[in-house]
Each structure stands twice: as structure tokens, then as C-alpha cells.
C-alpha positions in Angstrom: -2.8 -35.3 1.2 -0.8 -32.7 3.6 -0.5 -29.4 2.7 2.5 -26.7 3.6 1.6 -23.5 5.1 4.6 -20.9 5.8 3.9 -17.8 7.1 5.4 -14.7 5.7 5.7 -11.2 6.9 2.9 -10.1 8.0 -0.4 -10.4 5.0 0.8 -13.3 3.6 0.3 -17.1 4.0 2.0 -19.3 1.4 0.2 -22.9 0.9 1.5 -25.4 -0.8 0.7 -29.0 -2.0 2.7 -31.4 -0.5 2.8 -33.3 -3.7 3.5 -30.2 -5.8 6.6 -29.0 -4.0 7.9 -26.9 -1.4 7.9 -22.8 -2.6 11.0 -20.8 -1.6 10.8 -17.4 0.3 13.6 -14.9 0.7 13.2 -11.8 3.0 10.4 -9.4 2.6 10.3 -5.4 2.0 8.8 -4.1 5.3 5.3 -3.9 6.1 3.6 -0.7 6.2 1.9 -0.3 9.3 -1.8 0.9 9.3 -3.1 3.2 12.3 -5.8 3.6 14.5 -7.3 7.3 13.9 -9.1 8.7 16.7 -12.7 9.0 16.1 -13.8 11.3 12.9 -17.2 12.8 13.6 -19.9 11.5 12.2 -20.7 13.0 9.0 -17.7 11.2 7.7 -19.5 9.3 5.0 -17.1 6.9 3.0 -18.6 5.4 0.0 -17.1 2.7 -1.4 -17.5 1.5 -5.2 -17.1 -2.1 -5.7 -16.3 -2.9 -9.4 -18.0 -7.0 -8.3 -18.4 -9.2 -5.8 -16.7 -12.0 -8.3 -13.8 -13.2 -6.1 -14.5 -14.6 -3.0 -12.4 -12.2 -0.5 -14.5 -9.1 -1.9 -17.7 -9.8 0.7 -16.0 -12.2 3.0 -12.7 -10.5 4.0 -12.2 -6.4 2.5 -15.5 -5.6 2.7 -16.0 -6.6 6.7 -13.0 -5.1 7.5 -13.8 -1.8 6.3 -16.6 -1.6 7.3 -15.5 -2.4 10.7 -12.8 0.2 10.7 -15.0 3.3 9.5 -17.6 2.3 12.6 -14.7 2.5 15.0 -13.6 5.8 13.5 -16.9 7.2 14.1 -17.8 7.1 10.0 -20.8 5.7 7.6 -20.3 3.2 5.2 -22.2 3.5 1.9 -21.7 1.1 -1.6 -22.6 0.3 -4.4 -21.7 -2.7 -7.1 -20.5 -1.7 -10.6 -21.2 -5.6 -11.8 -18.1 -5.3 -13.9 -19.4 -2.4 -15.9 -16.7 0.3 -15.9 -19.4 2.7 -17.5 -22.0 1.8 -14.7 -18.6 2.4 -12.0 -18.0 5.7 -13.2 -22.0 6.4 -12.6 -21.8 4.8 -9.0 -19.2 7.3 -8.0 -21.4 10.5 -8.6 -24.3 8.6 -6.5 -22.1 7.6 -4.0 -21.2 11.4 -3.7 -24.7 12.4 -4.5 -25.2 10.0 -1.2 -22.9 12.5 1.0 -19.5 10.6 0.4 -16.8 12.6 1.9 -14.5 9.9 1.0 -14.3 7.2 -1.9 -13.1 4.1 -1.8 -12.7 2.1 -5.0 -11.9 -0.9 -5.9 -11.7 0.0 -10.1 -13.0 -2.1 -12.6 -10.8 -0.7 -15.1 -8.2 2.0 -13.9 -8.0 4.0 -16.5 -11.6 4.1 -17.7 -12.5 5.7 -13.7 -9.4 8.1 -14.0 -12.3 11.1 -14.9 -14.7 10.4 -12.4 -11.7 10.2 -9.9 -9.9 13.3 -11.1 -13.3 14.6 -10.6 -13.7 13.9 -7.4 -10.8 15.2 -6.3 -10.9 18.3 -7.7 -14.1 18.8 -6.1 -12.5 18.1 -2.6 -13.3 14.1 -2.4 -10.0 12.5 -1.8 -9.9 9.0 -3.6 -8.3 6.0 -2.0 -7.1 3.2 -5.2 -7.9 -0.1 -3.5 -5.8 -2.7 -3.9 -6.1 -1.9 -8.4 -3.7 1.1 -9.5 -5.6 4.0 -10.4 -3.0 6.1 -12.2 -4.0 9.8 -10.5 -0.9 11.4 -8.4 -3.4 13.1 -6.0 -5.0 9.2 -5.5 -4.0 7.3 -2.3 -3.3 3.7 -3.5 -3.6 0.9 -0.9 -2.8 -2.6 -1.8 -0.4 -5.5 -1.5 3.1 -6.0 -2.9 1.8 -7.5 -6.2 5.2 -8.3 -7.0 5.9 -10.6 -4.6 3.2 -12.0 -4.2 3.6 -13.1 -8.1 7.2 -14.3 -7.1 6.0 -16.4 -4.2 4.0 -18.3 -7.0 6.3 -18.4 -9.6 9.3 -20.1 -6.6 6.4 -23.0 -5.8 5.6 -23.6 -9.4 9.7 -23.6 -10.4 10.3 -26.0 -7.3 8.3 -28.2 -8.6 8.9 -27.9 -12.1 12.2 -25.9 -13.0 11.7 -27.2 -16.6 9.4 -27.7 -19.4 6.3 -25.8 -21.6 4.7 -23.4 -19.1 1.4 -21.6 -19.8 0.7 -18.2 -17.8 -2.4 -16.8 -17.4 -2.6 -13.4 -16.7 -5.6 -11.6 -14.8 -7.6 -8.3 -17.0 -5.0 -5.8 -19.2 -6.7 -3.4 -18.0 -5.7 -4.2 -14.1 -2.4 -2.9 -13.7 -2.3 -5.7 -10.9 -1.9 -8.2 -13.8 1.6 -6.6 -15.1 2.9 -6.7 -11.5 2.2 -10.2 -10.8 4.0 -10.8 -13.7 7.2 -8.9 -13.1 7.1 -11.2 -9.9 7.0 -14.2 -12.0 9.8 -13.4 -14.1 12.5 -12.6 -11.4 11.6 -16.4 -10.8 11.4 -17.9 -14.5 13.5 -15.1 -16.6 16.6 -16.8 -16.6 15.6 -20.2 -16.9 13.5 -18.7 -20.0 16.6 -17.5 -21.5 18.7 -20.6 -21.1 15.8 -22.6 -22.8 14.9 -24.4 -19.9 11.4 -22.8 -19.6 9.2 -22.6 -23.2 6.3 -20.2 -22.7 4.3 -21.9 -25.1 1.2 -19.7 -24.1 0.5 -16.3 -22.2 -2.8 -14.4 -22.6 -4.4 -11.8 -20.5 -7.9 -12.8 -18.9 -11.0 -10.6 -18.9 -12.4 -9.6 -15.8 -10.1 -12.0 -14.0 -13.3 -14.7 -15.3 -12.5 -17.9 -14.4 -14.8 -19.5 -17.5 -12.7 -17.2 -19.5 -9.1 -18.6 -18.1 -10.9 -21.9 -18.6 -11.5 -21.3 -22.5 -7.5 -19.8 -22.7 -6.4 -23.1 -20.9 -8.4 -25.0 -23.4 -6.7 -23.4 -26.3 -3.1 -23.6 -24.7 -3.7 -27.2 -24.4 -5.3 -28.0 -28.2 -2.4 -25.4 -30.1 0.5 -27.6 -27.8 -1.2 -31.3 -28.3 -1.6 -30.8 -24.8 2.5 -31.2 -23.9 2.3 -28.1 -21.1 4.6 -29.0 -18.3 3.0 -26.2 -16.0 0.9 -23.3 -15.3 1.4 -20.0 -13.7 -2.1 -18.6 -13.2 -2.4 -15.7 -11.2 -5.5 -16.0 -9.0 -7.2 -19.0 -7.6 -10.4 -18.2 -9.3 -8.4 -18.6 -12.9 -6.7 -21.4 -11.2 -10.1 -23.3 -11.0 -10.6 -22.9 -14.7 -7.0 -24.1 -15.7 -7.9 -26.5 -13.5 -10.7 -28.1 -14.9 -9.4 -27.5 -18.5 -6.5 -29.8 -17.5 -9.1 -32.2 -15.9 -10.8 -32.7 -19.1 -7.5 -33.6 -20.3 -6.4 -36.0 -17.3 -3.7 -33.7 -16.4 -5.2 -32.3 -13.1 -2.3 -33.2 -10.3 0.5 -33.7 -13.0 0.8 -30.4 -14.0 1.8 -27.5 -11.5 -0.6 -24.3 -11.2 -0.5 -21.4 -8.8 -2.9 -19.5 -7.6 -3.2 -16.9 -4.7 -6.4 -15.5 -2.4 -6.8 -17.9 0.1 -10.3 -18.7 -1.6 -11.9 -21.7 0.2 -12.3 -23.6 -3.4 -8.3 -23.3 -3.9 -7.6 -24.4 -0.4 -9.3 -27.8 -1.5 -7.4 -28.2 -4.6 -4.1 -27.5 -2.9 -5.1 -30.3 -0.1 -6.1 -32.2 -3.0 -3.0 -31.8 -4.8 -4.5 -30.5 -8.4 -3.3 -27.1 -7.0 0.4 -26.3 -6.2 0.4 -23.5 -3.8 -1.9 -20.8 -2.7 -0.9 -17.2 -1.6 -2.9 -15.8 1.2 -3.5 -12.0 1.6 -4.8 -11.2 4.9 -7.5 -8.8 3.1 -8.8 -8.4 6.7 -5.3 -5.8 7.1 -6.0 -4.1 4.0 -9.5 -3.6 4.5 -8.6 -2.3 8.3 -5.7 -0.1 6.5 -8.1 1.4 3.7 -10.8 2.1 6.6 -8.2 3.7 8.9 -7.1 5.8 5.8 -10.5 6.8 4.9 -11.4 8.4 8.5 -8.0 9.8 8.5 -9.2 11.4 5.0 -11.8 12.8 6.4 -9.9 15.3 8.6 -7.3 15.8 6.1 -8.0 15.4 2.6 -4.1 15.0 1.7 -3.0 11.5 1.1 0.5 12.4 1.8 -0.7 12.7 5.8 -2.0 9.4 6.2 -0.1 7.0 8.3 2.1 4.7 6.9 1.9 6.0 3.5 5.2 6.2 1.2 5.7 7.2 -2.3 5.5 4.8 -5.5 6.3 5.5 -8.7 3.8 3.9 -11.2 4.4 2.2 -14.4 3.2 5.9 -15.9 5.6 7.6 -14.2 3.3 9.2 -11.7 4.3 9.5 -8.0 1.5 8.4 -5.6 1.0 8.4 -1.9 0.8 4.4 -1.0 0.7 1.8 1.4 1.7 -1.8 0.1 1.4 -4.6 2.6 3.8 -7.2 2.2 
């Protein structure tokens, strides 16, 4: 079975199963550049505060890469792993700052559950970098990719291949703002086809904690409430993408129904060269990792966001303005 990769702009890779269709791309915002601070001194302690290690780029991509970029900047990692507890998060930010953070990092199990301990931080002269999940604090630098796009690059494969029919969409955790944005992407993609009738959504549901089991169990139901007549599937990570998968297995509809997915995990990469999964976005988390370290040494010296390289401002879905870097 062949698989497609295109390259675009600079983070992303788009894969795509040659049995599943090719994905269109159109032009791509700019990427914003990350820098190479000179050297911070070494008290420059960044803690980072993993909400899990569930999705396979976490400990294999982001995590290296910052590490990597704090060393060369002169600085000390420190982390700590929230195991998808938001309550035991918002405890590993005081200990990471109890640890001699002059920096935080974090990676938010649920943004608006850690908006205390961040506004917290802050106010006590710890500036906060949002990684790669919105944290909704205007004095918050928020690093991450165009979540937009990257839900429109999956929405254009899954269309090619099916621009009609009952389509399911599986949404990562409400409480992500990264879930909304990938599904903005989707519908510049499906919206008018929606309208005209050509596309049914005949299911949608958010997923906790981005669980694959869980997307599994939502793919189930999708498939028992629609005597299992679903034409395609826009799920938006490859670790949900496994459990749509194997729900459509069980079902004999693995390969004949398109599904996205995007993260480049090793799993999905199999499934696309297998053909039960239509296309794969990959994020070079290796840039945003580099980016987030840069940014945190960078912090260090100067505690205003606004200062780091790269940065512009975004407007957030609550109307706050934020300093931000979004890779594209």
C-alpha cells in the first residue's frame, strides 16, 4: 500500500493513504520563527507541568526538544506529571515553583481549571508560557500550532475522498480550547457541503481527555444509533483515530470509511500505510518544543511575553489579547 507525504510550510507533514485520497493544500499563514537566546545564567530554572504523557509526541518529540533548548540557553529543566488530574496540575505548579522555577511551562490539562494557579504565578513574577493548549490569561505567552489549519488539512483529505455522505466527527476534550479550533478548520472544508445537504453529520461528540477508549465507545454509539450507514469520519487526533478505528473494525468497515487523524504517532503511520487511515498530519513538535525552550530562557531575562522573539498578538475565543507564536 503507498502512502502520500506532502510537505507543508515548515511543522507540518501531511500523509495520506493512497487508497483514501489525495488531501488538498492552499498557501499557509507564515511561520513564526523561533530564536536562539544567548545563554541565560544558570539559575534559570524552568519547570514544566505536563498535564500526561498519553499521546505519544509528549515524551518522544516536545519533551526532548525542550529540554534540549533550555541546556543550550544555560537553564535547568524540572517536571512533573499531572496524570490528567487538573486538581493534582494546579498542585504541581506550586512544587514546581516551590522547586526554584523561574519559569513555567505548561502543557494544561484543562485551561480554565489552571487559570488561578497561572494568574498566580504571574502575579508573583513567574511568567507562564501556554503550550500548545490555550490558557485564557492576557499576561500568558501561548505557543502552539495553527490548530486551524491543521483541522482543515484533515477535513480537505477526508472530503477528497468522500465529498458526500453521513459523516461522524469526533472532537478532542471541551475543555481543550484546541478541540473548537480544529473544528473551525473542518468546517471551512465541510460547511458548505453541510448546508447543501451533501454532508449529514449524523454524530459529533466531544472526547474526554482526548482517550482513545473513550472515542472508541462514541464511535460505537455513532455506528449502533445510524445502523452503522456512516460514510466517514473526521477525528481529530490519531490516538482517537485508533479507537474509531477499531470500532469500525468490529463492524467490517475499517478501509471503507475515511478517518483523519493528525500527530505523526507511529501507530497512525501504520494505519495510513495500511489504508484503514486516510491521512495523518504531522507537527514537527521538535520546533515547538525548541520554540517554547528558546522562549523560556528568553523569559528568564525578561519576564514580558510581549519581548520574546517571534511572538504576535492573538485574540482568543474570550476576547483576550495574548502574546503568541503559532507554527504553521
Amino acid at each position: 500500500m503507498r502512502r502520500q507525504l506532502v510537505a507543508l510550510a515548515t511543522g507540518f507533514t501531511l500523509i495520506v493513504s493512497a487508497c483514501g485520497g489525495g488531501g488538498g493544500s492552499g498557501s499557509s499563514p507564515t511561520t513564526a520563527a523561533s530564536s536562539s537566546p544567548s545563554a541565560a545564567a544558570a539559575t534559570c530554572t524552568v519547570g514544566v507541568s505536563w498535564n500526561n504523557y498519553q499521546e505519544e509526541r509528549w515524551a518522544k518529540w516536545d519533551e526532548p526538544a525542550i529540554k534540549a533548548a533550555i541546556a543550550a540557553g544555560g537553564g535547568k529543566y524540572v517536571s512533573n506529571d499531572a496524570k490528567s488530574s487538573a486538581e493534582t496540575q494546579a498542585s504541581n505548579v506550586d512544587n514546581l515553583i516551590s522547586q526554584g522555577a523561574k519559569v513555567l511551562i505548561i502543557l494544561a490539562q484543562d485551561g480554565t481549571a489552571i487559570k488561578p494557579s497561572v494568574a498566580k504565578a504571574i502575579q508573583n513574577g513567574v511568567p507562564v508560557i501556554a503550550y500548545d493548549r490555550l490558557i485564557e490569561d492576557p499576561k500568558a505567552l501561548y505557543i502552539t500550532f495553527d490548530n486551524v489549519l491543521v483541522g482543515k488539512l484533515e477535513a480537505q483529505a477526508v472530503f477528497t475522498a468522500k465529498p458526500k455522505g453521513n459523516y461522524a466527527i469526533i472532537k478532542g476534550n471541551k475543555a481543550d480550547a484546541n478541540a473548537d479550533f480544529l473544528r473551525s478548520g473542518m468546517e471551512q472544508v465541510i460547511g458548505a457541503a453541510v448546508k447543501s445537504g451533501d454532508i449529514k453529520i449524523v454524530g459529533e461528540t466531544y472526547t474526554d481527555n482526548w482517550d482513545p477508549a473513550k472515542a472508541q465507545t462514541n464511535m460505537e454509539q455513532i455506528l449502533t444509533q445510524n445502523q452503522n450507514k456512516v460514510d466517514a469520519v473526521l477525528s481529530e487526533n490519531d490516538g482517537m483515530a485508533g479507537g474509531v478505528i477499531a470500532a469500525l473494525t468490529a463492524q467490517g468497515l475499517a478501509g471503507k470509511v475515511p478517518v483523519s487523524g493528525q500527530d505523526g504517532d507511529k501507530a497512525a503511520l501504520n494505519r495510513v500505510a495500511l489504508g484503514t487511515q486516510t491521512v495523518d498530519v504531522w507537527k514537527d513538535a521538535r520546533l515547538l518544543g525548541k520554540t517554547a525552550g528558546d522562549a523560556a530562557v528568553q523569559l528568564c531575562k525578561n519576564s514580558d511575553p510581549s519581548k520574546v522573539s517571534g511572538t504576535a498578538k492573538f485574540t482568543t475565543p474570550g476576547n483576550n489579547s495574548l502574546s503568541s507564536i503559532l507554527l504553521t
